[in-house]
C-alpha positions in Angstrom: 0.0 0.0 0.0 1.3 3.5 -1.1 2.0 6.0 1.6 -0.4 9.2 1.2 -0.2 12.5 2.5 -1.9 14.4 -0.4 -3.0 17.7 0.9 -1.4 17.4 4.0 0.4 21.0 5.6 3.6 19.1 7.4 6.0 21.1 9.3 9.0 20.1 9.6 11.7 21.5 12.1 15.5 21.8 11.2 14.4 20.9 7.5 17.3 22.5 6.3 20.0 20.2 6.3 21.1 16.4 7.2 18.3 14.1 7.7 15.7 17.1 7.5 16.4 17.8 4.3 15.3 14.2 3.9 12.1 14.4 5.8 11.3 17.4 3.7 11.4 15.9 0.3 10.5 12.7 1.5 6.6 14.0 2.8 6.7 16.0 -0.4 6.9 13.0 -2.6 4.1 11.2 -0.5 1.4 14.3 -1.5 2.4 16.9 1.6 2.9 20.3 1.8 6.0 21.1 3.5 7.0 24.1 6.2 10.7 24.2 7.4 12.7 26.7 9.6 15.7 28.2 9.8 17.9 30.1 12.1 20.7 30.4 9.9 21.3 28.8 6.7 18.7 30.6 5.1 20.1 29.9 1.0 20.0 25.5 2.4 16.3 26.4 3.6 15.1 27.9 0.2 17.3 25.3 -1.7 15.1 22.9 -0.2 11.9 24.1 -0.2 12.5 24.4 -4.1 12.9 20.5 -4.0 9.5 20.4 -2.4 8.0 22.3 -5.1 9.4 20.3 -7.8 8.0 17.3 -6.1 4.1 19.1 -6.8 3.6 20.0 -3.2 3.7 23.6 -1.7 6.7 24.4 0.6 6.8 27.0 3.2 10.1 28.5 5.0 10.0 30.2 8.1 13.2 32.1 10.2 12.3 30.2 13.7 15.1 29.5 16.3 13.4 26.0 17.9 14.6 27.0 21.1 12.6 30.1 21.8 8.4 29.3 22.5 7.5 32.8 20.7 9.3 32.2 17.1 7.7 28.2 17.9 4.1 29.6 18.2 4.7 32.2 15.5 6.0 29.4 13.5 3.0 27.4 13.6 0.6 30.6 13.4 2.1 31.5 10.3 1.5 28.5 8.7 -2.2 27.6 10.2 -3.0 31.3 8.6 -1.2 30.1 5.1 -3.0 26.6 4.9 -5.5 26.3 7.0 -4.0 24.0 9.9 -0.7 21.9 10.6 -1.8 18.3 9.8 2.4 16.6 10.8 4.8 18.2 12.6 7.7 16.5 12.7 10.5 17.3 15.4 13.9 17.3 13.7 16.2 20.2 14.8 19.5 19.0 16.8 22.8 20.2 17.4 25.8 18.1 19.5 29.0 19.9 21.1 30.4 16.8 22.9 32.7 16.9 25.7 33.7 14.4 28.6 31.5 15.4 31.5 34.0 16.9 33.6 34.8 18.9 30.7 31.6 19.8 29.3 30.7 23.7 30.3 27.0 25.0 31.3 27.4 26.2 27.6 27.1 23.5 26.1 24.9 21.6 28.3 22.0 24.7 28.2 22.6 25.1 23.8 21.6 21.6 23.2 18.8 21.0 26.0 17.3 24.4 24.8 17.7 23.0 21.1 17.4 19.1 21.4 14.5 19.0 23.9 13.0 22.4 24.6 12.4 23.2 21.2 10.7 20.0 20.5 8.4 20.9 23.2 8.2 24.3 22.2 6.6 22.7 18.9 4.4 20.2 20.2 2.9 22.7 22.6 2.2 25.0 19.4 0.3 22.5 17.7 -1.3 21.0 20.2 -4.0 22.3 20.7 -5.4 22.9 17.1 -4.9 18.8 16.8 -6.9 18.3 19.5 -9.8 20.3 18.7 -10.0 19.1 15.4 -9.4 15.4 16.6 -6.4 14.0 14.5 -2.4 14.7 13.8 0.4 13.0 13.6 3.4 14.1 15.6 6.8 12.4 15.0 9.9 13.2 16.9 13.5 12.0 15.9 15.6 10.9 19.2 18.8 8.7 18.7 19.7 5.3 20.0 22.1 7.5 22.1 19.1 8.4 24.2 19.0 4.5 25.2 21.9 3.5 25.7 24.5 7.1 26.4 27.0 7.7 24.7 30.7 8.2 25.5 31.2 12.3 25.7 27.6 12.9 24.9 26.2 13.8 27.9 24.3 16.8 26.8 23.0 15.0 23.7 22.2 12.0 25.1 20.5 13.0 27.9 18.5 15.1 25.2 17.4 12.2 23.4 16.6 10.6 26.0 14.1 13.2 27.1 12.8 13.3 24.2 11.7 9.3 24.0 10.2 10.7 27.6 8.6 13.7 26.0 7.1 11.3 23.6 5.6 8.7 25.2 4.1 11.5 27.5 2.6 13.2 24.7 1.2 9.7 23.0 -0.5 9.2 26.9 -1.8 12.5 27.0 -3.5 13.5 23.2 -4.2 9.5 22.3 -7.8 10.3 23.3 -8.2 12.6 20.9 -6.9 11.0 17.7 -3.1 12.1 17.9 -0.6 9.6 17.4 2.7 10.8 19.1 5.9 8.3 18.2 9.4 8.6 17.8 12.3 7.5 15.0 15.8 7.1 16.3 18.3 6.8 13.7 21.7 5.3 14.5 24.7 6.4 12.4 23.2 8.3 9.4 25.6 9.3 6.8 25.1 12.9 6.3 27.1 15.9 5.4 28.1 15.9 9.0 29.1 12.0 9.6 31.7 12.8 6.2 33.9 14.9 8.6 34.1 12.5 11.4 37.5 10.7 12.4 37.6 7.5 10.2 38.1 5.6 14.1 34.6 7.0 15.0 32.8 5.7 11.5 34.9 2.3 12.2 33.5 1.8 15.2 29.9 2.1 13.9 30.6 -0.1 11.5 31.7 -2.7 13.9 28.1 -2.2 15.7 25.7 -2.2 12.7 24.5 -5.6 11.9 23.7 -4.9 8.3 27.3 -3.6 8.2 26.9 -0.2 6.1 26.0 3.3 7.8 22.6 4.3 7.1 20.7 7.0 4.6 18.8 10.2 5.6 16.6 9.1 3.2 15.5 5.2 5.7 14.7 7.7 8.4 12.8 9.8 6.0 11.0 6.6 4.7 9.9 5.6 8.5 9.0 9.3 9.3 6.8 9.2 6.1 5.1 5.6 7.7 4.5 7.1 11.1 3.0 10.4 9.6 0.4 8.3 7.4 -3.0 6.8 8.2 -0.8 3.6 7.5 0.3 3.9 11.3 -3.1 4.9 12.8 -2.7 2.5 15.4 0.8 3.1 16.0 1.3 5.5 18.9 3.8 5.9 21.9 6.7 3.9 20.0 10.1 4.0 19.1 11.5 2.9 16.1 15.0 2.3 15.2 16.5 2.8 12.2 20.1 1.8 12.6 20.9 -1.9 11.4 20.4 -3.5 14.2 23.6 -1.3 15.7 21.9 -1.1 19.0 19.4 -4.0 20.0 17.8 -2.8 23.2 
């Protein structure tokens, strides 16, 4: 059965780049319109919402750091006003700045909380209550296996994911009774733009872990984002799905 989202208004947070950029023209190929942020790289942002169009679906970008509530409400505002209501959100936005933990300053532990976690809440609590008046939505956050299991020098960002998977779940408990299905993708080693710079000893490593024995594609998370957003998972709520080749079992 083909995945549908025809006439669907998605947005989608940190569209920009990485596995966003994925997302983005993923949904677009399955029939959705498409909103996406940016705080910075404004030329990415347009780049991709020119994808979107070429895929037949409208596309929508917005200037919206995820970690402050106002530009997350104004985000959402902006495109309820454009297309009527936000029918997919899907949580994306993430930055790392790793550090061993007697290293790691209140810098970089506030940066990604505010960006990992807050501004997925920030989100959620934007669209939230549209959804629920009108009965239906599909929210989808991405965490990381990280968020399971920690990570060596990834404090912040684990601990990040991790509340996010509790964010989640929270969310599937509290809007499940009116129609909203709330569940979460998390994406092992994805090879992005950003993976290409990492030492070869980290990528090795991965390697070692993943079953399948090859790094993943933006594009598999995409494809499982796409699943989750579609009537295909109306029953599906409250989960976590990895996509990582079987790098991390629990």
């Amino acid at each position: 059965m083909k995945i549908d989202l025809t006439g669907k208004n998605a947005i989608v947070t940190g569209g920009s780049m990485g596995i966003g950029n994925s997302i983005c023209l993923a949904l677009a190929r399955c029939g959705a319109n498409v909103a996406l942020n940016y705080r910075k790289h404004e030329a990415e942002a347009a780049a991709v919402a020119e994808k979107v169009k070429g895929a037949g679906t409208k596309a929508l970008v917005v200037q919206a750091d995820v970690a402050s509530f106002a530009d997350a409400q104004a985000m959402v505002d902006k495109v309820t006003k454009e297309w009527g209501q936000v029918d997919v959100l899907v949580c994306n936005a993430g930055v790392n700045k790793d550090g061993m933990i007697w290293k790691m300053t209140e810098e970089q532990w506030d940066s990604v909380i505010a960006i990992n976690l807050k501004g997925y809440f920030n989100y959620i609590r934007a669209v939230a209550p549209q959804m629920k008046e009108r009965a239906s939505g599909k929210i989808v956050t991405i965490t990381s296996i990280n968020g399971k299991r920690g990570k060596l020098g990834q404090a912040n960002y684990a601990a990040s994911k991790a509340g996010i998977i509790g964010l989640t779940k929270t969310c599937a408990r509290d809007l499940g009774k009116f129609g909203i299905n709330c569940n979460a993708v998390a994406p092992g080693l994805i090879e992005t733009d950003m993976m290409a710079s990492a030492p070869q000893a980290v990528k090795d490593l991965a390697l070692s872990e993943i079953l399948l024995g090859r790094l993943g594609q933006p594009e598999e998370v995409a494809n499982v984002v796409c699943f989750l957003a579609s009537d295909l998972a109306r029953h599906v709520t409250g989960q976590v799905l990895n996509v990582d080749g079987g790098q991390f079992l629990g």
